[in-house]
DRENNUTOR-780832 format. One record per residue (C-alpha): residue number from 0; residue in three letters; chain; y, z, x. Coordinates in steps of 0.001 Angstrom, whole numbers, always signed. Layout:
<atom k="NUM" r="ALA" c="A" py="Y" pz="Z" px="X"/>
...
% end
This chain:
<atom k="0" r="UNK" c="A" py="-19231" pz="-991" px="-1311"/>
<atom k="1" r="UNK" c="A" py="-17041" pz="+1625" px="-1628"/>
<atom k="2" r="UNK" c="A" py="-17542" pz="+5244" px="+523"/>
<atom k="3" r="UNK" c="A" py="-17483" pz="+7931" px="-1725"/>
<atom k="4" r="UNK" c="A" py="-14554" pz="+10242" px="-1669"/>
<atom k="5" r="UNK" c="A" py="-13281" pz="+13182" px="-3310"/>
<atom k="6" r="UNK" c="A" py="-13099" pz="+13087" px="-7270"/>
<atom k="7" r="UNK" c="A" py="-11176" pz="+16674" px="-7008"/>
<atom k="8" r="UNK" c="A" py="-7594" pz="+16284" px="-5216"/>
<atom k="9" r="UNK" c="A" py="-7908" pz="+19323" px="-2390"/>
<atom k="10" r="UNK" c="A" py="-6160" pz="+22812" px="-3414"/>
<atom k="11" r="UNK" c="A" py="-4212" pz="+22647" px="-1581"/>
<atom k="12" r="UNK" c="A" py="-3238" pz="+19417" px="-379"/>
<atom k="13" r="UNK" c="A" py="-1730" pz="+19534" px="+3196"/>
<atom k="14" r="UNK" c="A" py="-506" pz="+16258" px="+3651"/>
<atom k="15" r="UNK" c="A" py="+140" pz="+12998" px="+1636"/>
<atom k="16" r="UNK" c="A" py="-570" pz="+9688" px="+2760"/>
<atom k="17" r="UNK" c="A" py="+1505" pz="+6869" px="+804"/>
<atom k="18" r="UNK" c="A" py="+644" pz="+3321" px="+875"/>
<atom k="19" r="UNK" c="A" py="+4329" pz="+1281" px="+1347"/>
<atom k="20" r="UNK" c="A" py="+4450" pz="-2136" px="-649"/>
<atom k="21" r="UNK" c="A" py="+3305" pz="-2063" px="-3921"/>
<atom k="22" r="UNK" c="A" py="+3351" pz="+1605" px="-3820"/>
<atom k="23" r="UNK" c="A" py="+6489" pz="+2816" px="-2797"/>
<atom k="24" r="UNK" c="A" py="+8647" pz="-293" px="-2269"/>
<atom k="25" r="UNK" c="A" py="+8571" pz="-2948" px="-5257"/>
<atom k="26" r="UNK" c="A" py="+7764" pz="-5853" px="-2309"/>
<atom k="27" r="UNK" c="A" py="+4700" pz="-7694" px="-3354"/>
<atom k="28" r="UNK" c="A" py="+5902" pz="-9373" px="-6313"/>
<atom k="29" r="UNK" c="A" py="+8567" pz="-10773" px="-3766"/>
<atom k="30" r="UNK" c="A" py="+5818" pz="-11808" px="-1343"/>
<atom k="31" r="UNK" c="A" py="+3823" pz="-13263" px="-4279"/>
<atom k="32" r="UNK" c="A" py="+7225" pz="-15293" px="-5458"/>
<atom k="33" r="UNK" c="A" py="+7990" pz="-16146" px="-2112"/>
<atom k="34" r="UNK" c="A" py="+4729" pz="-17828" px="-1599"/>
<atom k="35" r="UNK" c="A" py="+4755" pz="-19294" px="-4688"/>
<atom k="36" r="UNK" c="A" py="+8220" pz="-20895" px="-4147"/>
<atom k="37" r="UNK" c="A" py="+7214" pz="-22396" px="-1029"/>
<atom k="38" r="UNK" c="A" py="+3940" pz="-23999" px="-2377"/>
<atom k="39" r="UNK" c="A" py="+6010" pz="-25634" px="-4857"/>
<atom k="40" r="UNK" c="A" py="+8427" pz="-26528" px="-2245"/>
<atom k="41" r="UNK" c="A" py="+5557" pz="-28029" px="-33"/>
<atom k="42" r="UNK" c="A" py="+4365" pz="-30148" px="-3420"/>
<atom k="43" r="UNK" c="A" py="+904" pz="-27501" px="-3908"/>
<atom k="44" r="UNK" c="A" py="+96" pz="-25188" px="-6451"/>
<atom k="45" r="UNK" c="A" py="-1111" pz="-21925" px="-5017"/>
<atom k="46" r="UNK" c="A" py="-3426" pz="-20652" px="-6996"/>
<atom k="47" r="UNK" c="A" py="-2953" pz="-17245" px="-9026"/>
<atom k="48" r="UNK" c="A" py="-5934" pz="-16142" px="-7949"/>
<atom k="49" r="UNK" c="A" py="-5390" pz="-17116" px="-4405"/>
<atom k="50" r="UNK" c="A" py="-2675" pz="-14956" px="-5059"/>
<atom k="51" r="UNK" c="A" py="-3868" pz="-12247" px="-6030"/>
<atom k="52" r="UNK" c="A" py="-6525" pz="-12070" px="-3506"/>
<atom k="53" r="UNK" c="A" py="-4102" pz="-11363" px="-848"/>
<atom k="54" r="UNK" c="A" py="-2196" pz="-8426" px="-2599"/>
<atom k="55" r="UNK" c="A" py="-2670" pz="-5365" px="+93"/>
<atom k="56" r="UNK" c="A" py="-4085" pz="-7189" px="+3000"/>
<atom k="57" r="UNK" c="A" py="-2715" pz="-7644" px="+6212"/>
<atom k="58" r="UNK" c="A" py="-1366" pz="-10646" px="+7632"/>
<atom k="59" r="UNK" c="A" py="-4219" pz="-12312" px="+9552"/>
<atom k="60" r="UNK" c="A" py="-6776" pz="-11557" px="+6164"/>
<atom k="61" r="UNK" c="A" py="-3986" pz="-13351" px="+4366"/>
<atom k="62" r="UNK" c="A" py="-3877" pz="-16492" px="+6376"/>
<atom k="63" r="UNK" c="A" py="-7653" pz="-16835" px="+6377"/>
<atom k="64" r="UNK" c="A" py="-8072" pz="-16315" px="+2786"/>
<atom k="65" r="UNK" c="A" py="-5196" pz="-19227" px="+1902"/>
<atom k="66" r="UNK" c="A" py="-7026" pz="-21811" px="+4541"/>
<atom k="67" r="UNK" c="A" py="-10027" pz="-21122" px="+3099"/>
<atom k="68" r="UNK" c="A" py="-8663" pz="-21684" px="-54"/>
<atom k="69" r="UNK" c="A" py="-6240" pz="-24568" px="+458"/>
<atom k="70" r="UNK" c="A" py="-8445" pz="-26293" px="+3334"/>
<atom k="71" r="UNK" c="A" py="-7808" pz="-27728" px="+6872"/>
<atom k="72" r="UNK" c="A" py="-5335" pz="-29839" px="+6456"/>
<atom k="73" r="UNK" c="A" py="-3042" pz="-27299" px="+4981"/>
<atom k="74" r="UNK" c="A" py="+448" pz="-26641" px="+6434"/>
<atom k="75" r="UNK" c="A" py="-852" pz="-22970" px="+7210"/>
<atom k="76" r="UNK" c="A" py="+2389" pz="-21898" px="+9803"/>
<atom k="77" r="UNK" c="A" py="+4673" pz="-23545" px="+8168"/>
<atom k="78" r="UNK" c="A" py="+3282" pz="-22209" px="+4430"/>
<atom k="79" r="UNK" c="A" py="+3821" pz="-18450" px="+5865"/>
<atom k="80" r="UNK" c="A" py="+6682" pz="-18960" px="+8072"/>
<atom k="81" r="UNK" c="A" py="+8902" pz="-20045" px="+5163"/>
<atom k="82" r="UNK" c="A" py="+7951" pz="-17429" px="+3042"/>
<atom k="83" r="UNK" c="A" py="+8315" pz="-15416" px="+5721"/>
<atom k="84" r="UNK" c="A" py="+12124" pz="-16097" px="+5441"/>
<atom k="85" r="UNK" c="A" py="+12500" pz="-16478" px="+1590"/>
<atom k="86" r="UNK" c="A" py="+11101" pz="-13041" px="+1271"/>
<atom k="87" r="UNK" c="A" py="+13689" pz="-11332" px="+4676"/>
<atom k="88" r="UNK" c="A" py="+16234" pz="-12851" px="+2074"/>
<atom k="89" r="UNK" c="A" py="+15105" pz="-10844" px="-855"/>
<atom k="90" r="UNK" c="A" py="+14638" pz="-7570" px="+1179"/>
<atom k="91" r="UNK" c="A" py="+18162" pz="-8032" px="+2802"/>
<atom k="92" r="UNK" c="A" py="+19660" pz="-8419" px="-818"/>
<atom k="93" r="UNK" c="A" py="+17695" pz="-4875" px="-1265"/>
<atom k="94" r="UNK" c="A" py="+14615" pz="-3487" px="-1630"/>
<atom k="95" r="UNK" c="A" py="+14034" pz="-1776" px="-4773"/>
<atom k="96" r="UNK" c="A" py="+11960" pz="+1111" px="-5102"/>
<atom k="97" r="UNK" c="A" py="+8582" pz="+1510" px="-7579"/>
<atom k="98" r="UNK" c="A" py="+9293" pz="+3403" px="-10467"/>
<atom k="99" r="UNK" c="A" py="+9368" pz="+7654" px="-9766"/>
<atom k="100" r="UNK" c="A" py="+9023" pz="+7174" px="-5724"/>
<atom k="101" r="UNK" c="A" py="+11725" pz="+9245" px="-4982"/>
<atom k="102" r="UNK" c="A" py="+11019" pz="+11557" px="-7536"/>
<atom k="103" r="UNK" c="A" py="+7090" pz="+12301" px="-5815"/>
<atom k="104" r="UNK" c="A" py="+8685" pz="+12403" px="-2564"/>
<atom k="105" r="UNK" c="A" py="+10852" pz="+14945" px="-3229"/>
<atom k="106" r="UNK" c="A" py="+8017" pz="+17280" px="-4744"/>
<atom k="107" r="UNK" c="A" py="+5922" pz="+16774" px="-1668"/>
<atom k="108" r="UNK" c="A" py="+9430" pz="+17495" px="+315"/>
<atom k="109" r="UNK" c="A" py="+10180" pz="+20575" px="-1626"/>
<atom k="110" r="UNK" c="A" py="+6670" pz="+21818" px="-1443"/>
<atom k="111" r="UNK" c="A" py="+6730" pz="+21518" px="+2621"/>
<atom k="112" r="UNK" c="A" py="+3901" pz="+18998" px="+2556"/>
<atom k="113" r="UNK" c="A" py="+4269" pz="+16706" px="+5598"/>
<atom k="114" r="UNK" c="A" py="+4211" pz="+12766" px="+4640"/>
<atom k="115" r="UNK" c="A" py="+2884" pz="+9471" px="+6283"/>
<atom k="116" r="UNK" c="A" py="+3158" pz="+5867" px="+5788"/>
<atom k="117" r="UNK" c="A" py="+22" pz="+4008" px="+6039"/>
<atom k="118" r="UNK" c="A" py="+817" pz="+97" px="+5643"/>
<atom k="119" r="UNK" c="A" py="-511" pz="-3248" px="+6421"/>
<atom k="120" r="UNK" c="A" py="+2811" pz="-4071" px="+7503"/>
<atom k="121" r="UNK" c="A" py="+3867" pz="-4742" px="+11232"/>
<atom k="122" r="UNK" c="A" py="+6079" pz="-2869" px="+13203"/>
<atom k="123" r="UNK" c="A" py="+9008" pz="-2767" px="+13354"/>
<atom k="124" r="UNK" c="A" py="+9729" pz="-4061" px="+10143"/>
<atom k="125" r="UNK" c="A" py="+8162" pz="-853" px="+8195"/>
<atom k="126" r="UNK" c="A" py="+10427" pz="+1138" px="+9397"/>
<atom k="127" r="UNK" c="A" py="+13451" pz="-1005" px="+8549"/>
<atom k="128" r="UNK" c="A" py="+12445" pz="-1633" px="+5192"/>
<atom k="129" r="UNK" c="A" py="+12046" pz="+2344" px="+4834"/>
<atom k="130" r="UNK" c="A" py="+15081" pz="+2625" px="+6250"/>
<atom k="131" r="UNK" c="A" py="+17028" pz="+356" px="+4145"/>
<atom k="132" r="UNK" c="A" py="+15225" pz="+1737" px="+1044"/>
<atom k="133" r="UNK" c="A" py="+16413" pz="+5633" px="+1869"/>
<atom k="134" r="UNK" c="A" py="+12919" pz="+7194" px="+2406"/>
<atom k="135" r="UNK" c="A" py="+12328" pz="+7004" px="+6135"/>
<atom k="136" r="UNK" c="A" py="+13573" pz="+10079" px="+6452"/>
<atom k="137" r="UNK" c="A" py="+10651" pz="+11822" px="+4211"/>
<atom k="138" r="UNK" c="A" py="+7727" pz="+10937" px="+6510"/>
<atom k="139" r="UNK" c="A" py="+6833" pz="+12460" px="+9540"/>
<atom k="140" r="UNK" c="A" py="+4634" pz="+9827" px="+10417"/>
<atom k="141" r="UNK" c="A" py="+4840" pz="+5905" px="+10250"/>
<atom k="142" r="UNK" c="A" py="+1366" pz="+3994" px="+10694"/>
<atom k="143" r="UNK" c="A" py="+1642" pz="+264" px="+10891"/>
<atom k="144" r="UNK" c="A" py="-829" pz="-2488" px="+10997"/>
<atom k="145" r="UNK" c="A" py="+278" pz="-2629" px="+15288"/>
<atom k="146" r="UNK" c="A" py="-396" pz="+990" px="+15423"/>
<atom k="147" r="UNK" c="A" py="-4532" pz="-91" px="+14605"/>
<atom k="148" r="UNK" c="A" py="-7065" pz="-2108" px="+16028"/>
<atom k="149" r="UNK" c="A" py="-8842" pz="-2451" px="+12573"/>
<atom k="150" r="UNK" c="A" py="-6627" pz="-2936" px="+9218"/>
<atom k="151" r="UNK" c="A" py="-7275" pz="-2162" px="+5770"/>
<atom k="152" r="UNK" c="A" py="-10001" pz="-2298" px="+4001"/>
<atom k="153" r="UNK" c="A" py="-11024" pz="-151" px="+7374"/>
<atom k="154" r="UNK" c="A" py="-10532" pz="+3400" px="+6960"/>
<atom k="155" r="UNK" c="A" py="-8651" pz="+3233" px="+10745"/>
<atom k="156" r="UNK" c="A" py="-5312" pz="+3425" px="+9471"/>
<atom k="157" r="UNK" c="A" py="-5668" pz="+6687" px="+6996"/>
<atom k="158" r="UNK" c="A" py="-7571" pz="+8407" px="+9470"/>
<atom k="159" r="UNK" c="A" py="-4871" pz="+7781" px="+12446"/>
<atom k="160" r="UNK" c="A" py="-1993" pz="+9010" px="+9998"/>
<atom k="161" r="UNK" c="A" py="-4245" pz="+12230" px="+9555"/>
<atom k="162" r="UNK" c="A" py="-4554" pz="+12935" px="+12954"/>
<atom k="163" r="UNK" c="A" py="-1072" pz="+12085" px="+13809"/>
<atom k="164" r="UNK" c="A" py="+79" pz="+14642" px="+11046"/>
<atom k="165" r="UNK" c="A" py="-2710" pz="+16873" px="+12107"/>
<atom k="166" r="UNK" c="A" py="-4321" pz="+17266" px="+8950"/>
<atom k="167" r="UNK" c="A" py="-8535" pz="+16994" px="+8150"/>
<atom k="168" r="UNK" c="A" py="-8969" pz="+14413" px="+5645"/>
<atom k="169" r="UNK" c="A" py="-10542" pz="+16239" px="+3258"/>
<atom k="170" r="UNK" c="A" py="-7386" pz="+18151" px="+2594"/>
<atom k="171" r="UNK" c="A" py="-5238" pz="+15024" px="+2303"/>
<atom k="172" r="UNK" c="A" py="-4704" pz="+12676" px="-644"/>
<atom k="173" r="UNK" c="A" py="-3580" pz="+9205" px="-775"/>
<atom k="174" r="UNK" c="A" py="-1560" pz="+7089" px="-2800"/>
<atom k="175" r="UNK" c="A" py="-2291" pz="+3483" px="-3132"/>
<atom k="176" r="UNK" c="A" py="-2047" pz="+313" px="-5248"/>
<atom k="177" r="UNK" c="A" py="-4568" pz="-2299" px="-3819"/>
<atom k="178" r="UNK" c="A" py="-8277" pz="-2478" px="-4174"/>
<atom k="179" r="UNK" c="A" py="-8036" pz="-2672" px="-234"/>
<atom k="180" r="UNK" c="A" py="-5844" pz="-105" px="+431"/>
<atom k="181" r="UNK" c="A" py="-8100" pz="+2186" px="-1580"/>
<atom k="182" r="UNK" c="A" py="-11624" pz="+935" px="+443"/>
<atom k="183" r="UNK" c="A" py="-9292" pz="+1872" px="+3435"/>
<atom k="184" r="UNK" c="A" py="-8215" pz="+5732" px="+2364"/>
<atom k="185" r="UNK" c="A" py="-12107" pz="+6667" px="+367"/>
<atom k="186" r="UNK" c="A" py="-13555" pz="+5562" px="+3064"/>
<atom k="187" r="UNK" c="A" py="-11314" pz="+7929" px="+5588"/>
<atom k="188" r="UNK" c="A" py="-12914" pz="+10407" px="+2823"/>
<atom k="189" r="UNK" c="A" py="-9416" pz="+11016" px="+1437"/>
<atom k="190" r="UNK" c="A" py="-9146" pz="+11562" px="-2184"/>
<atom k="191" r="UNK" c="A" py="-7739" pz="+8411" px="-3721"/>
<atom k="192" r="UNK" c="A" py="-4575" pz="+8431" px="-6170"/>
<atom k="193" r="UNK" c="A" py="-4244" pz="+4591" px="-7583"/>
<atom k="194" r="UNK" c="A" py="-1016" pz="+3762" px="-9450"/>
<atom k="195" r="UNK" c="A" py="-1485" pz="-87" px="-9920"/>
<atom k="196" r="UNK" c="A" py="+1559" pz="-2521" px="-9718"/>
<atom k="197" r="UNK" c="A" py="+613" pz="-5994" px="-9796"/>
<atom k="198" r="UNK" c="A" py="-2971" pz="-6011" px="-10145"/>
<atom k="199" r="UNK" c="A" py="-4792" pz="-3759" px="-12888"/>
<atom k="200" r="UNK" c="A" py="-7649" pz="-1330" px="-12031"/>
<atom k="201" r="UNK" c="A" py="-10894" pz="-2703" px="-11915"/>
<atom k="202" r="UNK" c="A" py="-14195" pz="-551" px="-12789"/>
<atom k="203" r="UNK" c="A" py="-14966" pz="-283" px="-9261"/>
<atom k="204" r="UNK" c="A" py="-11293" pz="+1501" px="-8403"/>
<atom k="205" r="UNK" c="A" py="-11945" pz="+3586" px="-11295"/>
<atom k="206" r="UNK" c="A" py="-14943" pz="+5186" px="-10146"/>
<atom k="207" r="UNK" c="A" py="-13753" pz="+5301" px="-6833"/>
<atom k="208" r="UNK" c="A" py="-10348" pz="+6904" px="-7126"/>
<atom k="209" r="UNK" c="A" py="-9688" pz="+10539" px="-8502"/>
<atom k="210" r="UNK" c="A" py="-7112" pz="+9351" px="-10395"/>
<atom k="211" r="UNK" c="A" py="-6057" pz="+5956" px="-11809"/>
<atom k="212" r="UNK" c="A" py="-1969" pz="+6905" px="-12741"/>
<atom k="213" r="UNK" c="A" py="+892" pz="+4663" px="-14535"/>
<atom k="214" r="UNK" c="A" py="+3302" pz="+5403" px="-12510"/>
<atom k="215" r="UNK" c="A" py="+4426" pz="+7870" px="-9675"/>
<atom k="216" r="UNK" c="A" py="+6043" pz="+9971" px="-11744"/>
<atom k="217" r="UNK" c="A" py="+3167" pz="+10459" px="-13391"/>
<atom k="218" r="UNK" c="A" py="+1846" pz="+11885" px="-10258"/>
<atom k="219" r="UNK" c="A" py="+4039" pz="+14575" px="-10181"/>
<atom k="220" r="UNK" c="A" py="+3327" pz="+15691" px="-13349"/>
<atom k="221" r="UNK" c="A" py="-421" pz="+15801" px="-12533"/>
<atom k="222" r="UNK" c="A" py="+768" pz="+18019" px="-9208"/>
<atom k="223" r="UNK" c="A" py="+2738" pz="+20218" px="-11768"/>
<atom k="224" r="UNK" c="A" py="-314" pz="+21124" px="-14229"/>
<atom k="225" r="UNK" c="A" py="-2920" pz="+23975" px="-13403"/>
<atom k="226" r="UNK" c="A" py="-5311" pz="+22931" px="-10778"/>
<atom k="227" r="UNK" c="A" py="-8101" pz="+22962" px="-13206"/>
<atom k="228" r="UNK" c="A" py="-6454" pz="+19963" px="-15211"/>
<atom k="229" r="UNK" c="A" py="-6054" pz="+18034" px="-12354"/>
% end
């Protein structure tokens, strides 16, 4: 069950929180090709939904959802730690970013409104994968999955990147792509922008966010009309 959370993005809005993969960086459609490569590989078929399932969630939620999916006697180390190096392959031969990311960072950078990462992903490989991207230099704050005892779907993260930027909650939004991600940021009580990438929108992320979007550039539009047509 989903915490409610603001409908209304605050007036103003003091700080944005941004999800990383699937949000900012176009990464999970790696991971998801990368494990799907290596199934084949190991002579299994990894299911879609299987899949699917793990889009947004960190890495231990991801290795207990695929053994309880695939079963004991699955491979489970080796299964991730090949992927693990098909995918470093595909982010060394560059990371491409999600369609209008730099274009909503720089409106949040030209407005003065301080920035955060909030990912799933370890240190230190957020910040290199920022860094090789171009946009580590737009946050002021980097929370990782080793920054936090408890990972998404917890709110633990969203609420430690508002404290580090020193900003209540209620006058943050977020940005996120995963049904996870958004438990994790409603539940901080942070007013929820979705802009899907791999997986669509269900009815429960529609009621939950304040805004289901198409893209990030999208966003910025939004953050460009009067307040009272947001």
């Amino acid at each position: 069950m989903l915490i409610t959370a603001p409908r209304v993005l605050p007036d103003p809005i003091r700080a944005a929180i941004f999800d990383m993969d699937g949000t900012l960086l176009d990464t999970e459609a790696g991971h998801r090709r990368a494990f799907a490569e290596v199934g084949r590989a190991m002579g299994v078929s990894v299911p879609d939904e299987l899949l699917a399932s793990m889009v947004g969630v960190y890495r231990e939620g991801s290795r207990r959802l695929v053994a309880d999916a695939m079963g004991p006697d699955f491979p489970l180390d080796r299964f991730f730690d090949e992927s693990d190096v098909l995918f470093e392959a595909m982010v060394d031969a560059g990371i491409p970013l999600r369609p209008g990311a730099e274009l909503i960072l720089d409106h949040f950078a030209d407005a003065g409104v301080p920035m955060a990462i909030a990912t799933s992903t370890e240190a230190p490989y957020a910040a290199q994968r920022l860094e090789k991207a171009g946009l580590l230099s737009y946050f002021d704050v980097v929370i990782t999955r080793s920054d936090v005892r408890n990972a998404k779907p917890h709110p633990e993260p969203y609420l430690l990147a508002a404290s580090r930027l020193g900003v209540d909650p209620m006058d943050c939004i977020a940005v996120e792509d995963s049904p996870a991600g958004l438990r994790s940021a409603t539940a901080a009580g942070i007013a929820t922008i979705v802009v899907p990438d791999l997986l669509p929108a269900t009815e429960e992320m529609t009621l939950a966010a304040a805004r289901v979007l198409p893209s990030l550039s999208a966003l910025r539009d939004l953050l460009l009309a009067p307040v009272e047509a947001r």
